[in-house]
C-alpha positions in Angstrom: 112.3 -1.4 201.3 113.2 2.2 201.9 112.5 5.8 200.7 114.3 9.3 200.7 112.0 10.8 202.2 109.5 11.3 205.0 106.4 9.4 204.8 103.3 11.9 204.3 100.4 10.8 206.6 96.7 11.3 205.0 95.9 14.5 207.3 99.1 16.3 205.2 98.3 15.3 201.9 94.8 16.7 202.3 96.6 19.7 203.8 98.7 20.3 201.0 94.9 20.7 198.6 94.6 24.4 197.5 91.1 23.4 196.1 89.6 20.5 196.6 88.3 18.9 193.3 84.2 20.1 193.4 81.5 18.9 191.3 78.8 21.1 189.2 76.8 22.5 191.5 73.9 20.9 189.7 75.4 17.3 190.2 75.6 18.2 193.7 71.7 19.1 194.0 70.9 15.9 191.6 73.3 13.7 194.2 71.2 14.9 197.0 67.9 14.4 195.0 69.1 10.6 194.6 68.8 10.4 198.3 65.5 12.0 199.1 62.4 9.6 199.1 60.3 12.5 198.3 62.0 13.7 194.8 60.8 12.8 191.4 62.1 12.9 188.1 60.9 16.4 187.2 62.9 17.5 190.2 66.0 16.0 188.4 65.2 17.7 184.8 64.0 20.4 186.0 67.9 21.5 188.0 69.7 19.7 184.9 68.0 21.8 182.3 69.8 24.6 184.0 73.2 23.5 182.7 72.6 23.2 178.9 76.2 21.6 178.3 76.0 19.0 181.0 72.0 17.7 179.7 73.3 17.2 176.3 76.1 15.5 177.2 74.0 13.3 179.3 71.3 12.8 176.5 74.4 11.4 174.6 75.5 8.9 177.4 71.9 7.3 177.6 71.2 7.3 174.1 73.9 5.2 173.3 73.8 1.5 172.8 75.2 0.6 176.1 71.9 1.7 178.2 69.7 0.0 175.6 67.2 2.1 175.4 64.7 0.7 172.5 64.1 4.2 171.1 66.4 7.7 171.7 65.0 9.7 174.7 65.3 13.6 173.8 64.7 15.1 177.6 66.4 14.2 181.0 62.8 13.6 182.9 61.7 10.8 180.3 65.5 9.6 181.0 65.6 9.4 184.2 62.3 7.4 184.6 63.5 5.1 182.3 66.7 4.7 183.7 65.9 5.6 187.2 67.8 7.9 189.8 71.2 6.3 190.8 71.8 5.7 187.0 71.0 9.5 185.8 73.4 9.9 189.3 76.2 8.4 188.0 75.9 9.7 184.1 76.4 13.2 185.5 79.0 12.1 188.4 81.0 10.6 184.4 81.2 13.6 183.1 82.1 15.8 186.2 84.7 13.7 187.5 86.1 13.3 183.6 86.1 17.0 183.7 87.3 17.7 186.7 90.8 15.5 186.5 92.4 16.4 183.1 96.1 16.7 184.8 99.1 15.4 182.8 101.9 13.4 184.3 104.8 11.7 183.2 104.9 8.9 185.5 101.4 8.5 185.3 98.9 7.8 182.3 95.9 9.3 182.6 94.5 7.7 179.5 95.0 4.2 181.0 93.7 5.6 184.1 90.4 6.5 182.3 89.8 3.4 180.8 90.7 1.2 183.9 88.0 3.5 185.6 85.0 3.2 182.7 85.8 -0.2 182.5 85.6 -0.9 186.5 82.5 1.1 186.4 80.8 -1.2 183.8 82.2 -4.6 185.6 81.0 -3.2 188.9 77.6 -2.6 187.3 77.3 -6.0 185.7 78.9 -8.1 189.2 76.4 -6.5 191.3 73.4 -7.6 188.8 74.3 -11.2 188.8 75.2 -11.3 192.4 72.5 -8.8 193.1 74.3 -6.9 195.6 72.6 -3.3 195.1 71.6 -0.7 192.9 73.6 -0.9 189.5 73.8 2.7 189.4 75.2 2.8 192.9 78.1 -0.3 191.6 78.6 2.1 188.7 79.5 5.2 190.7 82.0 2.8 192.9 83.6 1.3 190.2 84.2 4.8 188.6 85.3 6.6 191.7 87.6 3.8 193.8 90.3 5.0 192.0 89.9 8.7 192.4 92.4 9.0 195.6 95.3 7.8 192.8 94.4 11.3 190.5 94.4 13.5 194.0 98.1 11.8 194.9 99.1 12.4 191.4 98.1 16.3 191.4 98.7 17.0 194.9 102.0 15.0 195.7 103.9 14.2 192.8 107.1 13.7 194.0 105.5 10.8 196.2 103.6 9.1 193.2 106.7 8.9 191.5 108.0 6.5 194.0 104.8 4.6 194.8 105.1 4.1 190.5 109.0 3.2 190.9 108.5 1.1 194.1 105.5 -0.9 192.1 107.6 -1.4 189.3 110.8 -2.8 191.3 108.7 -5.0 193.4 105.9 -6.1 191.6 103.5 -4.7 194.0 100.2 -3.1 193.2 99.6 1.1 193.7 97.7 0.2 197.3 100.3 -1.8 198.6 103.1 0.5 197.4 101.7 3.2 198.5 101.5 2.1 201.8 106.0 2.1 201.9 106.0 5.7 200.7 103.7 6.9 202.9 101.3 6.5 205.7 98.1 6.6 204.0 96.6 5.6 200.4 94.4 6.0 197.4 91.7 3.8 199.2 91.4 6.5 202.3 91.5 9.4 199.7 89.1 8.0 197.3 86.9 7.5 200.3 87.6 11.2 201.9 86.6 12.5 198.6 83.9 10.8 198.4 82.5 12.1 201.6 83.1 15.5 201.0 80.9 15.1 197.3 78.8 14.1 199.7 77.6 10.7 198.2 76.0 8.2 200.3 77.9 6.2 203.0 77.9 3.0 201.6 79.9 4.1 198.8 82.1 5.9 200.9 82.5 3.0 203.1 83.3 0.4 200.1 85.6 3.0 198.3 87.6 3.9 202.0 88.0 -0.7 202.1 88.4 -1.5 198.9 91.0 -3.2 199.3 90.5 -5.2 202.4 87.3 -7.3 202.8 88.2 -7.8 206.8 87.1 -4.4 207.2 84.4 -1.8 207.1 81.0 -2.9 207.1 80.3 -3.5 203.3 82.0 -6.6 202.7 79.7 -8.0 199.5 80.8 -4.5 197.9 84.5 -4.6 198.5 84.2 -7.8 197.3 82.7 -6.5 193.8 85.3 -4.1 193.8 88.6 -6.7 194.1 86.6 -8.9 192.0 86.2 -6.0 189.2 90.2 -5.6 189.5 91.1 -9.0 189.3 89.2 -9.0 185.7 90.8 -6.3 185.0 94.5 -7.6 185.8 93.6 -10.6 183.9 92.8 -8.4 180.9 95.8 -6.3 181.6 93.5 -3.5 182.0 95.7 -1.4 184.5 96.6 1.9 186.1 99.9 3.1 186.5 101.7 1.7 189.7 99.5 -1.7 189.8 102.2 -4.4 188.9 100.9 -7.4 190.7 99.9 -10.4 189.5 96.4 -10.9 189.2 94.7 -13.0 192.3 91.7 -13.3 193.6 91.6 -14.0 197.7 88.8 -17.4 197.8 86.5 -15.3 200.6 85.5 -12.7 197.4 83.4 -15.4 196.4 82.0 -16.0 199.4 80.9 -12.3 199.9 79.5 -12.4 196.2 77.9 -15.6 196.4 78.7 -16.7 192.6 79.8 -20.1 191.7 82.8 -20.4 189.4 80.8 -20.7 186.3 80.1 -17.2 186.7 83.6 -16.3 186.6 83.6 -17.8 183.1 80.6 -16.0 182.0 82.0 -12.8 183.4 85.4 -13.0 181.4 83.1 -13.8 178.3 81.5 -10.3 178.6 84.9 -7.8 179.4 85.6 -7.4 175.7 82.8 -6.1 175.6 82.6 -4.3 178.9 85.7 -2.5 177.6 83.9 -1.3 174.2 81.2 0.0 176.1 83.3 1.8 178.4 85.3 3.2 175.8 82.2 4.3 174.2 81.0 6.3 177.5 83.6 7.7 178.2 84.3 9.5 175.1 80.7 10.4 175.2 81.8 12.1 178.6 84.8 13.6 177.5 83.5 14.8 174.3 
């Protein structure tokens, strides 16, 4: 298998960047606040009052029927100790990162993108309750952003996308491992970069760097979440451009999650519904 053209390592395709993708500065602050012991959730309403726009759209998110709230919440502070930290975390990290890639493309579709990403969010959130692997808010930020590297190679090199699409297409491979013949990196090791420089703790930009290979990194249980969220997906032929493989699941995933096959059962049971919630959210986010 062979392309026209030079293979770009990772170092050039964060070289080529003009401006790297930034969040609100108030998501920033409310990321860090996730991570200090000594915060509390006035310290969280009181920086997200200070973008009107954002705290309504968030009110929005955790009023709606997938957060389950048994009556509406009209502040962020009530919110967020209802909901807790990581959750409020990953509400605001929806609608920056929705914001923040809008980009058109004609090899890729960014409205299947969107949906494969709110519904990874949601299956990440619900695998790592039943497996009980950490936070849910934490599994909902991974499942949202492990596919963020994909939206930096479509804006940043195009030209290269367009084959990693083509080369997927012609060989039934999947966007990672067709990635890896057009250049010399991948989505995984930009998702991850990105990651890092949102500065969002390392064990998320650990599992999003590995996602797709559990022999590596140090959190295994989470990549395993993350492969396990994308086989569902395959199987409901929930996909992103460039992923043409058929769906499989490698036997040691269960071994990291520590589920027995019944669950996989009861797991498949709940992705319709999964994909209505995500659908929901993310035209909360959006809107």
């Amino acid at each position: 298998m062979t392309v026209a053209f030079t293979k770009a390592s990772f170092q050039e395709i964060v070289e080529r960047i003009h401006t790297i993708p930034s969040l609100p500065e108030v998501v920033t602050q409310v990321c860090r606040l996730v991570n200090d012991p000594d915060s509390n959730a006035s310290d969280v309403s009181s920086i997200m009052i200070k973008d009107a726009a954002m705290a309504a759209k968030m009110l929005r998110m955790v009023n709606s029927v997938y957060y389950g709230l048994k009556e509406p919440v009209t502040d962020i502070e009530k919110a967020t100790l209802l909901l807790g930290f990581k959750t409020i975390r990953s509400v605001a990290l929806s609608i920056s990162v929705i914001n923040a890639f809008q980009q058109q493309n004609a090899c890729f579709n960014m409205k299947a993108f969107w949906a494969h990403s709110a519904v990874s969010a949601c299956l990440c959130k619900m695998i790592a309750e039943k497996a009980r692997l950490c936070d849910p808010g934490v599994a909902y930020t991974i499942g949202l952003l492990k596919d963020i590297g994909k939206l930096v190679l479509v804006e940043n090199a195009t030209e290269e996308t367009r084959a990693i699409v083509a080369v997927a297409r012609e060989f039934k491979l999947s966007f990672n491992d067709a990635s890896r013949h057009v250049l010399d990196t991948d989505d995984a090791e930009i998702s991850g970069w990105l990651a890092q420089h949102w500065e969002l703790e390392p064990m998320v930009v650990e599992t999003l760097r590995w996602q797709y290979d559990i022999k590596k990194g140090v959190q295994m249980p989470l990549v395993a979440m993350c492969l396990f969220s994308e086989y569902l997906c395959a199987l409901k032929k929930i996909r992103v451009s460039g992923n043409c493989d058929e769906a499989a699941l490698d036997p040691v995933v269960w071994q990291h999650l520590g589920l027995d096959k019944n669950s996989l059962v009861e797991l498949l049971t709940r992705v319709n519904d999964e994909v209505d919630n995500a659908r929901q959210l993310m035209s909360l986010a959006a809107g």
